[in-house]
C-alpha positions in Angstrom: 136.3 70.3 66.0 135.9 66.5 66.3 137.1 66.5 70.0 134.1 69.3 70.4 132.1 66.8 68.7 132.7 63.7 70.2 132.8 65.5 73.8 129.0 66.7 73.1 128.2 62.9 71.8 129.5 62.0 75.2 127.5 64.5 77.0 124.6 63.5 75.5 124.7 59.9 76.1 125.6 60.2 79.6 121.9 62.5 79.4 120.3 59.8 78.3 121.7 57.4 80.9 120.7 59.8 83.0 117.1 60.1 81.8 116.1 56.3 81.3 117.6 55.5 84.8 115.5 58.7 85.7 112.5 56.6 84.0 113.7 53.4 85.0 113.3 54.5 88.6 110.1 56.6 88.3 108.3 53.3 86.9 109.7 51.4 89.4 108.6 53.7 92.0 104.6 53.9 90.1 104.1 50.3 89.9 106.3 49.2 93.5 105.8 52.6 95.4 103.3 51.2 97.6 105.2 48.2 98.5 107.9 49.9 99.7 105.7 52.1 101.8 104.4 49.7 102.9 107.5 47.2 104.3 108.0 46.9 107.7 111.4 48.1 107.5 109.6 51.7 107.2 109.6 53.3 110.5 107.4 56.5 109.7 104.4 54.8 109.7 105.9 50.9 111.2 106.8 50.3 115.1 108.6 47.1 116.0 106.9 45.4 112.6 103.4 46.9 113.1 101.6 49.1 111.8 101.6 52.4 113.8 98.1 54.5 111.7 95.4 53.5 110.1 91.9 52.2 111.6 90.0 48.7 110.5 86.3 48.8 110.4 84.2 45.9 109.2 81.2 46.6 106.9 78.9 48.3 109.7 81.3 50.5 111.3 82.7 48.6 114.0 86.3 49.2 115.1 88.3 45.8 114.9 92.1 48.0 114.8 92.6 51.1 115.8 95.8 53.4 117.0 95.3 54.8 120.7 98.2 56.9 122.0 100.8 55.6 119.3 99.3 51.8 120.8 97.7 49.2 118.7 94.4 48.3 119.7 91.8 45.7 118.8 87.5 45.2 119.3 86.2 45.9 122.7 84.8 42.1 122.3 87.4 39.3 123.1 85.0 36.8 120.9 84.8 39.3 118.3 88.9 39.6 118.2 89.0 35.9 118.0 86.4 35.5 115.0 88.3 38.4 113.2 92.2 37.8 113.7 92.7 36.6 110.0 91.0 39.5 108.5 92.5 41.8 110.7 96.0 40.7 111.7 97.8 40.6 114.9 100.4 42.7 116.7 104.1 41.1 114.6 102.4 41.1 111.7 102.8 37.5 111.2 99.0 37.1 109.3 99.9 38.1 105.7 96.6 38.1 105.3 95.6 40.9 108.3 94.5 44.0 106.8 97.2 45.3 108.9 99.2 43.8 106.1 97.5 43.0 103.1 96.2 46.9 103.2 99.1 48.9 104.9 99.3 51.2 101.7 95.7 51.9 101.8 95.5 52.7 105.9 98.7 54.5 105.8 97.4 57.1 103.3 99.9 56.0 100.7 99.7 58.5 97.3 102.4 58.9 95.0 103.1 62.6 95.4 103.7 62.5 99.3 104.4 58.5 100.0 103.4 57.3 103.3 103.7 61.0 104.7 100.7 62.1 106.8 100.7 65.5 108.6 98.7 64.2 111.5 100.3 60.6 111.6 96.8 58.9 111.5 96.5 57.6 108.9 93.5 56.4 107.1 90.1 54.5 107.9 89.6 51.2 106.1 86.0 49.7 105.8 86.0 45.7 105.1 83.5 43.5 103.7 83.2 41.5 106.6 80.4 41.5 109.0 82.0 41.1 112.2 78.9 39.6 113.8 79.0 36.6 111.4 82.4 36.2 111.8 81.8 35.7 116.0 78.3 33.5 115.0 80.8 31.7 112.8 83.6 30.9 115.3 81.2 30.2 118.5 80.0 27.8 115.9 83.0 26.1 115.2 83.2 25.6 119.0 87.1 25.6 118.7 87.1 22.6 116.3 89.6 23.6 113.3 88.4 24.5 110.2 87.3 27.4 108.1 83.8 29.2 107.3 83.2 31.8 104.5 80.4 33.6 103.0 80.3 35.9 100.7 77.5 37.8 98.2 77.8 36.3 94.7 76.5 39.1 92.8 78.8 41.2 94.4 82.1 39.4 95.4 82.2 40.8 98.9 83.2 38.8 101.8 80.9 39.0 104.6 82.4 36.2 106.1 85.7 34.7 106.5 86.9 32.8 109.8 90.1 30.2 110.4 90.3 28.4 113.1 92.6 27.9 115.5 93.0 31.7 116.3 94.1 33.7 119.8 93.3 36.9 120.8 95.6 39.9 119.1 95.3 41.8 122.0 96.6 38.8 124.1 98.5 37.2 122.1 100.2 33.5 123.0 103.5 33.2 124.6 103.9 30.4 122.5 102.3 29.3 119.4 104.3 26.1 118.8 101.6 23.7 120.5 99.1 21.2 119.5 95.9 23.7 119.9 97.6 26.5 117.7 99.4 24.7 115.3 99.3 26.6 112.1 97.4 29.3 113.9 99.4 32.1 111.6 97.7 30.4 108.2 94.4 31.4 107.1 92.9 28.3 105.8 90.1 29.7 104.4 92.9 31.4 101.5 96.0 29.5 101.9 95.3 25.6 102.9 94.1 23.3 101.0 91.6 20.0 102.0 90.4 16.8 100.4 87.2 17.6 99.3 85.6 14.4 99.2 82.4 14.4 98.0 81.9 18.4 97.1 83.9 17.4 94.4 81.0 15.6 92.7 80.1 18.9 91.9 82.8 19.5 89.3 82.4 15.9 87.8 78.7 16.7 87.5 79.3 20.0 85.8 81.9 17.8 83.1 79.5 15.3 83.0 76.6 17.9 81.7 78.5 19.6 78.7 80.5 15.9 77.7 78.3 13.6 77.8 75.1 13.1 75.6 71.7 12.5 77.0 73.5 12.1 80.5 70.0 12.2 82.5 69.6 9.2 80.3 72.2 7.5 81.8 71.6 4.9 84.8 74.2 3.2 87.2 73.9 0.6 89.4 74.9 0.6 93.1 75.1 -2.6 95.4 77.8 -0.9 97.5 80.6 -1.9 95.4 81.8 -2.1 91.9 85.1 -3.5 91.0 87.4 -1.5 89.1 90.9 -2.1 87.4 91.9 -4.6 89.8 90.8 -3.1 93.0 87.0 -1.6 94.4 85.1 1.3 94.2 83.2 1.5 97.8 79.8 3.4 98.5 78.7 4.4 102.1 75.7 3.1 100.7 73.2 0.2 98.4 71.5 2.6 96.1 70.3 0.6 93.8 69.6 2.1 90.0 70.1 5.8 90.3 70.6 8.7 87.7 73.0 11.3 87.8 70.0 13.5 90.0 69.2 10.6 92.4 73.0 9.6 92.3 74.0 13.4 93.4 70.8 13.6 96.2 72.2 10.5 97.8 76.1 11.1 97.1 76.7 8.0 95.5 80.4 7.0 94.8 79.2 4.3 91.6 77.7 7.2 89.5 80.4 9.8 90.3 83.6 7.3 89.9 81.3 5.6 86.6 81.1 9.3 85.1 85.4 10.0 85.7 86.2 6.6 84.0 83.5 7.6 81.3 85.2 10.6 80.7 88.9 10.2 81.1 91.5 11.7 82.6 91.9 14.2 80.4 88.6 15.6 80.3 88.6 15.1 84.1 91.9 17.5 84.3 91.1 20.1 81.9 87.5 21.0 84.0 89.9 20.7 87.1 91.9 23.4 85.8 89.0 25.3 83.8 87.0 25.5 86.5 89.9 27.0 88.8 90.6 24.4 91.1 94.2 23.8 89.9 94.5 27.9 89.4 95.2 30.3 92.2 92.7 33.3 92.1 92.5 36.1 94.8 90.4 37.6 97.8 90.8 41.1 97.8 94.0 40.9 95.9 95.5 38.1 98.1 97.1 34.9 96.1 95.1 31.8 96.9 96.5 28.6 97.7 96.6 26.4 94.2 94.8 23.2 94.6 95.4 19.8 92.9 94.4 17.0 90.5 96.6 14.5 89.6 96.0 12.8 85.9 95.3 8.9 87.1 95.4 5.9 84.6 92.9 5.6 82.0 90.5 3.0 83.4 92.1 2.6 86.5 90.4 2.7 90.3 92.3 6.3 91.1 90.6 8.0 88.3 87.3 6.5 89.7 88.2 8.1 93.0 89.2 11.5 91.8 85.8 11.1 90.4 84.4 11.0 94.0 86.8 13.9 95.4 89.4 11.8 96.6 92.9 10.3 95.7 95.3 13.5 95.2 92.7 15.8 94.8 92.9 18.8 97.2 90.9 22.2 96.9 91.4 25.6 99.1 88.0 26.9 100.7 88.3 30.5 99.1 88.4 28.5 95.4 85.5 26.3 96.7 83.7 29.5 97.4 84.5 31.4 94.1 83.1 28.2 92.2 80.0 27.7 94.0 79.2 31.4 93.8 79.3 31.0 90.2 77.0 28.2 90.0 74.8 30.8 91.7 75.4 33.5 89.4 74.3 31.6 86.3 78.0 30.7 85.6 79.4 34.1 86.6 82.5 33.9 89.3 82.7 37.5 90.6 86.1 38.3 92.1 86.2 38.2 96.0 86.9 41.0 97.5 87.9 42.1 101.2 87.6 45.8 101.3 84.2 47.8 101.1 84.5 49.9 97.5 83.7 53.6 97.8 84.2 56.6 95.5 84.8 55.9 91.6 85.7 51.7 92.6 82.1 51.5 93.3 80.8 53.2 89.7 82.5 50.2 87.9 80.7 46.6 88.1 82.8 44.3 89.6 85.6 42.3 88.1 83.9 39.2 86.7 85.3 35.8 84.6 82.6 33.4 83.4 83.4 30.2 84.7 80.8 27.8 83.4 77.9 28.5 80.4 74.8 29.9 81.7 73.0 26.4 80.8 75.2 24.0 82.4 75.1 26.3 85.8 71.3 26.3 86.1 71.1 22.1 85.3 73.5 22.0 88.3 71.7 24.6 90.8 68.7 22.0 90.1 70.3 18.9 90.7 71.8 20.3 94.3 68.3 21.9 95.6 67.7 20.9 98.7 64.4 19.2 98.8 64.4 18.5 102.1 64.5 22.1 104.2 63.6 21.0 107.8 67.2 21.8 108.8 67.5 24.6 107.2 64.2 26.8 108.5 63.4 29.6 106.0 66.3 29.0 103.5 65.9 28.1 99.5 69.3 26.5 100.0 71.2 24.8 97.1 74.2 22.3 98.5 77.1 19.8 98.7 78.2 17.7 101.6 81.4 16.3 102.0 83.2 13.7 104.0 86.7 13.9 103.0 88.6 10.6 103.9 92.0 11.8 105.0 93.8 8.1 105.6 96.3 8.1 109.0 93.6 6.7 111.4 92.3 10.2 111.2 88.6 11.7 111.1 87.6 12.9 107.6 87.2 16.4 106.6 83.5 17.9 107.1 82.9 20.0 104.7 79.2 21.9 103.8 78.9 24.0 100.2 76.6 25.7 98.4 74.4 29.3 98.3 70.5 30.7 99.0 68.1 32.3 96.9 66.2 33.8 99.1 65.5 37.2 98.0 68.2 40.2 99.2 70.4 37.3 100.6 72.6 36.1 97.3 75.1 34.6 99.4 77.1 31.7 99.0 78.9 29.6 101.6 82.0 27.5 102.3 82.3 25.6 105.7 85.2 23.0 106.5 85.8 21.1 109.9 88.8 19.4 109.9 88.8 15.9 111.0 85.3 16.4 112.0 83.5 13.4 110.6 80.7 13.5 108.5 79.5 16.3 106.2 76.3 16.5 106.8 75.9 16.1 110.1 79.1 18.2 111.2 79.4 21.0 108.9 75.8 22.1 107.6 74.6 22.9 111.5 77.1 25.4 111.6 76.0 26.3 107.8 72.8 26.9 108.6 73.4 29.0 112.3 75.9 31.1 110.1 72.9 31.7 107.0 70.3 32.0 109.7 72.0 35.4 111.2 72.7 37.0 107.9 69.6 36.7 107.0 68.0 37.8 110.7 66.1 35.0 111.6 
């Protein structure tokens, strides 16, 4: 009897082995199922590493990848190819951040009850966010100068626009990518670099400035060029003279902006770094974002002045630039960025938001960066940063150009970076401005 019994105790525990491997595996295969679709190493749906189904539209309709006898193909428009590689991917599959990648699952027709099986081998359409006509105005604008140009709806999240340069043509791709022109041509920078931000950072001591400091439109500074600080000098491009924290952002003076990080501390200045997301990652249509830096200088010393003014070890990625400036826009609101256009029961549900800054603090900011001056910028109520970005080396600064429109049916914000390009203003906000100007038809 007691061999019968322990024979049926054995029985049973090899059953429940049995079953929670049995579970083990089917919740494995629910939360990972996808991914292992998905891998290149599958070759129902994958030839020589890329993706064999599936078509890529942008927002409108227009065919950017497509599968024509059992072949790859790209746009009709070489330009058009160009401005979309990073969104799109290219033949190997060496752009993580390609649809052709980032959405395999989704274009293969992935579902857990027949995998990555499709009884026509077609696959399925995906519809992204961006507009592929920006994307081309964006990269003729760049003019093959390296950098990165986004824009994207804040009340929505979607990304209309989203361009990395240097690119090549997927449909002719390089023999050789290891040269000066396409160095780092794989990355997209507007997700996965990061940049000195120079003086776009102001923004984020402004915002710490406005909830921790009392009556800080009280405060005055005084700029003769120069101020001296813990044994070494704050510079300004400029003699401003006694300036408030308005005045002092209007003319992007270093003295108020370095003054307000010493004020404040490092602490203060590295908890708004990190509460405000610039030492976070996030994600664009569910892609990681590069994490950006601030280093905790000395109390009172010059390099907490500087991180002040966007520079010492500060660095920022575009897409995070984006996502904050968008929720200045929003009245404090960051709406996650998304990549692909949401249909069916996706687009019932608002999207995905996180408040980044109180509604008050948002709106004193979106004041203090209205540009007063519009002749530039013909028919847009634009709110925005400059940025020159001293990079050190001998090397041209970083040109960077941020901020968003009100205009009425055009909530959209931008991002634009030109490495090495010089000055902010005059580099970056031109090609702002062309960008804004199509999306808005003028």
């Amino acid at each position: 009897m007691n061999k019968v019994k322990t024979r049926a105790l054995s029985v049973l525990l090899l059953v429940a082995i049995a079953l929670l491997g049995m579970g083990f595996y089917v919740f494995r295969y629910v939360i990972y199922g996808s991914e292992w679709a998905s891998a290149p190493f599958n070759a129902t749906v994958f030839h020589k590493g890329m993706l064999a189904s599936g078509v890529v539209r942008d927002r409108n309709g227009v065919i950017l990848a497509d599968v024509i006898d059992g072949r790859r193909v790209f746009a009709e428009n070489s330009d058009v190819r160009r401005a979309t590689l990073h969104a799109v991917g290219d033949l190997e599959g060496n752009i993580g951040t390609g649809a052709l990648n980032a959405f395999a699952s989704e274009m293969m027709g992935y579902n857990l009850i027949t995998g990555s099986y499709s009884r026509t081998g077609a696959g399925k359409e995906v519809s992204l966010t961006i507009d592929s006509r920006l994307n081309t105005t964006a990269y003729r604008a760049l003019d093959g100068r390296r950098g990165v140009v986004m824009v994207s709806n804040y009340k929505t999240g979607e990304v209309l626009c989203m361009v990395s340069n240097p690119t090549f043509d997927p449909a002719n791709p390089p023999d050789n990518v290891d040269t000066p022109a396409l160095e780092g041509v794989y990355v997209n920078r507007a997700i996965q670099s990061t940049y000195t931000p120079g003086s776009t950072y102001k923004l984020i001591t402004a915002a710490a400035a406005i909830e921790q400091i009392n009556r800080i439109y009280d405060a005055t500074f005084t700029c003769n060029g120069e101020v001296e600080v813990g044994g070494g000098s704050l510079t300004c491009p400029g003699e401003h003279g006694t300036v408030d924290i308005v005045r002092g952002m209007q003319v992007s003076c270093n003295i108020v902006f370095g003054e307000l990080a010493l004020s404040m501390g490092p602490d203060i200045m590295a908890d708004y770094a990190e509460k405000l997301g610039f030492t976070e990652r996030s994600k664009v249509g569910g892609i990681i974002t590069a994490r950006g830096n601030y280093d905790k200088a000395r109390d009172g010393s010059l390099n907490l002045a500087w991180s002040g003014v966007g520079q010492y070890n500060n660095t920022v990625c575009p897409a995070t630039m984006l996502r904050f400036v968008s929720a200045v826009a929003n009245e404090g609101n960051a709406v996650e960025l998304q990549l692909l256009k949401r249909t069916g029961l996706s687009a019932v549900f608002p999207p995905k938001t996180e408040r980044v800054l109180n509604r008050s603090t948002a709106m004193q900011l979106s004041e203090i960066i209205e540009i007063q001056n519009r002749e530039s910028f013909p028919g847009l109520e634009i709110h925005a940063k400059s940025g020159t970005a001293q990079v050190g080396g001998g090397r041209e600064p970083h040109a960077w150009y941020v901020g968003y429109i009100t205009n009425e049916d055009y909530p959209l914000a931008f991002v634009v970076v030109v490495e090495n390009g010089g000055g902010g203003f005059a580099v970056a906000s031109p090609i702002a401005n062309r960008v804004l100007q199509e999306a808005i038809g003028r």
